[in-house]
C-alpha positions as CSV (number, residue, x, y, z in Angstrom):
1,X,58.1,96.9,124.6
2,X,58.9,100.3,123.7
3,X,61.8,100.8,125.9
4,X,63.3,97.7,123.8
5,X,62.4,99.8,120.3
6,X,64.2,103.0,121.7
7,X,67.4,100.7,122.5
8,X,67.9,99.4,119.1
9,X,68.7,102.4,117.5
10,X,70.8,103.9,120.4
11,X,72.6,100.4,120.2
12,X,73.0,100.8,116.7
13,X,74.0,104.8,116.7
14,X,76.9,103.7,119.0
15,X,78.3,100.5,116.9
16,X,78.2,103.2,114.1
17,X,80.0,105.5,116.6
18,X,82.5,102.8,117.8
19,X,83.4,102.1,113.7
20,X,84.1,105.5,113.3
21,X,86.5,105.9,116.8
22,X,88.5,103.1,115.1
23,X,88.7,104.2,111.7
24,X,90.0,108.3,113.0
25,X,92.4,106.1,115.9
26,X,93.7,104.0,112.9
27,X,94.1,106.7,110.4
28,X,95.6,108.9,113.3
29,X,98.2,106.7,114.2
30,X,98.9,106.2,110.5
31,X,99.1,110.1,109.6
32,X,101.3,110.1,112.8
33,X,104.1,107.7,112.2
34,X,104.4,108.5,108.5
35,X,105.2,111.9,109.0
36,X,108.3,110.9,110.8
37,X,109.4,108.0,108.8
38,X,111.6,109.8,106.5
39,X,114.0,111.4,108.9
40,X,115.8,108.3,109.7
41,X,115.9,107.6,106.1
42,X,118.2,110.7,105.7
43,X,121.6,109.4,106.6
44,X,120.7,106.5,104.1
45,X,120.4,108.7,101.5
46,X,123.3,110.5,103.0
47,X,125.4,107.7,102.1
48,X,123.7,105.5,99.2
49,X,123.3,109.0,97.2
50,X,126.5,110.8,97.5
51,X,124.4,114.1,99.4
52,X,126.6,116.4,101.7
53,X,125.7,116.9,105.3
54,X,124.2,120.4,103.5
55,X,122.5,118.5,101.3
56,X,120.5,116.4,104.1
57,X,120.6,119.1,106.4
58,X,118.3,121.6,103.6
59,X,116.0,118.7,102.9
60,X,115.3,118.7,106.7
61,X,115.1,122.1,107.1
62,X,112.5,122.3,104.3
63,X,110.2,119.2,106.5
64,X,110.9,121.3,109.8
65,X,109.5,124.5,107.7
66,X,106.2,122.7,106.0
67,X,105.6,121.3,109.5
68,X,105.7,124.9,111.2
69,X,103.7,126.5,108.6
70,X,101.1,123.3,109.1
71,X,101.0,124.2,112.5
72,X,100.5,127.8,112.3
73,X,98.1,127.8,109.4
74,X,96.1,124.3,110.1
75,X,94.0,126.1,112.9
76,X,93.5,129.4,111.3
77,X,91.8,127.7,107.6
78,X,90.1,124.9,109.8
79,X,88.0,128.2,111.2
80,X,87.3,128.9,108.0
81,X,86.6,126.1,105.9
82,X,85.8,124.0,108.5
83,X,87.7,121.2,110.7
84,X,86.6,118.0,108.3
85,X,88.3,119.8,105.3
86,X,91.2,120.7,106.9
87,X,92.4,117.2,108.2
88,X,91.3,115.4,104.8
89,X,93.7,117.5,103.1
90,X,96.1,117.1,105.3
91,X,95.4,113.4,105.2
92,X,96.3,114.0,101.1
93,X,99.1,116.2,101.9
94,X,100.7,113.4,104.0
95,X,100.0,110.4,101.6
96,X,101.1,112.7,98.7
97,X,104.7,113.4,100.8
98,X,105.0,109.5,101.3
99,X,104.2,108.9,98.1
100,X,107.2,110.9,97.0
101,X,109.2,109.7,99.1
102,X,109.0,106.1,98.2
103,X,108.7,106.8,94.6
104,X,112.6,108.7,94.6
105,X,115.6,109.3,96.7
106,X,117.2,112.6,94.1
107,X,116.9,116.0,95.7
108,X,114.2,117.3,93.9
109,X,111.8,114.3,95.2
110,X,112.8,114.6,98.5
111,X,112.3,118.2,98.8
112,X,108.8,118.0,97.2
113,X,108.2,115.5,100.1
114,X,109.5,117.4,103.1
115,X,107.9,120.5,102.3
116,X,104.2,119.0,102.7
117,X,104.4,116.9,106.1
118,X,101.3,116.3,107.1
C-alpha cells in the first residue's frame, strides 16, 4: 500500500509536467512562425501601398536590427532578471509587433512592428 500512495503524486507531478511541455511547445511554435510572417507580406505592401523597394527594404532592415539586438541582449538581461522574465516579455514584444502589424500597413505601423521581433 504505500508504494501505490508515493505513485499518485509522481503520476500526478508528471501530467502537470506533460501540460506544461505542451503549453511552452505550443507557445514556442507560435512565437516562432509569427516572427517571420510579415516578411512575405512586404512585397504586398510593396505593391497595394505604393512603397519603393527603399521603402520595404528600411522596414526590413529595421526587423533584421530588433532581431540582432534581441539576440545579443536576450541572454545578457535573462542573467539578470532571470530566464522566466525574459521570454514573457519577449512573448509581449512579439504579440505587441503582430498586433501592429495586422492593425496597419502605413510606414509608421510597420516600422513599430519590425523593430520589436520577438
Amino acid at each position: 500500500m504505500h508504494t501505490s500512495s508515493a505513485a499518485a503524486p509522481a503520476q500526478s507531478s508528471t501530467r502537470r509536467h506533460d501540460r506544461g511541455f505542451w503549453l511552452v511547445a505550443y507557445l514556442f511554435t507560435v512565437t516562432m512562425a509569427s516572427s517571420t510572417l510579415p516578411t512575405p507580406l512586404y512585397p504586398l505592401y510593396q505593391r497595394e501601398d505604393g512603397f519603393g523597394a527603399l521603402v520595404v527594404t528600411m522596414v526590413f532592415a529595421v526587423y533584421a536590427l530588433g532581431v540582432l539586438a534581441a539576440l545579443f541582449l536576450g541572454g545578457h538581461v535573462s542573467d539578470w532578471i532571470g530566464r522566466r522574465r525574459v521570454l514573457a516579455l519577449g512573448l509581449v514584444l512579439g504579440i505587441a509587433s503582430s498586433a501592429t502589424f495586422a492593425a496597419s500597413a502605413a510606414l509608421p505601423a510597420l516600422v513599430a512592428g519590425a523593430c520589436c521581433p520577438a
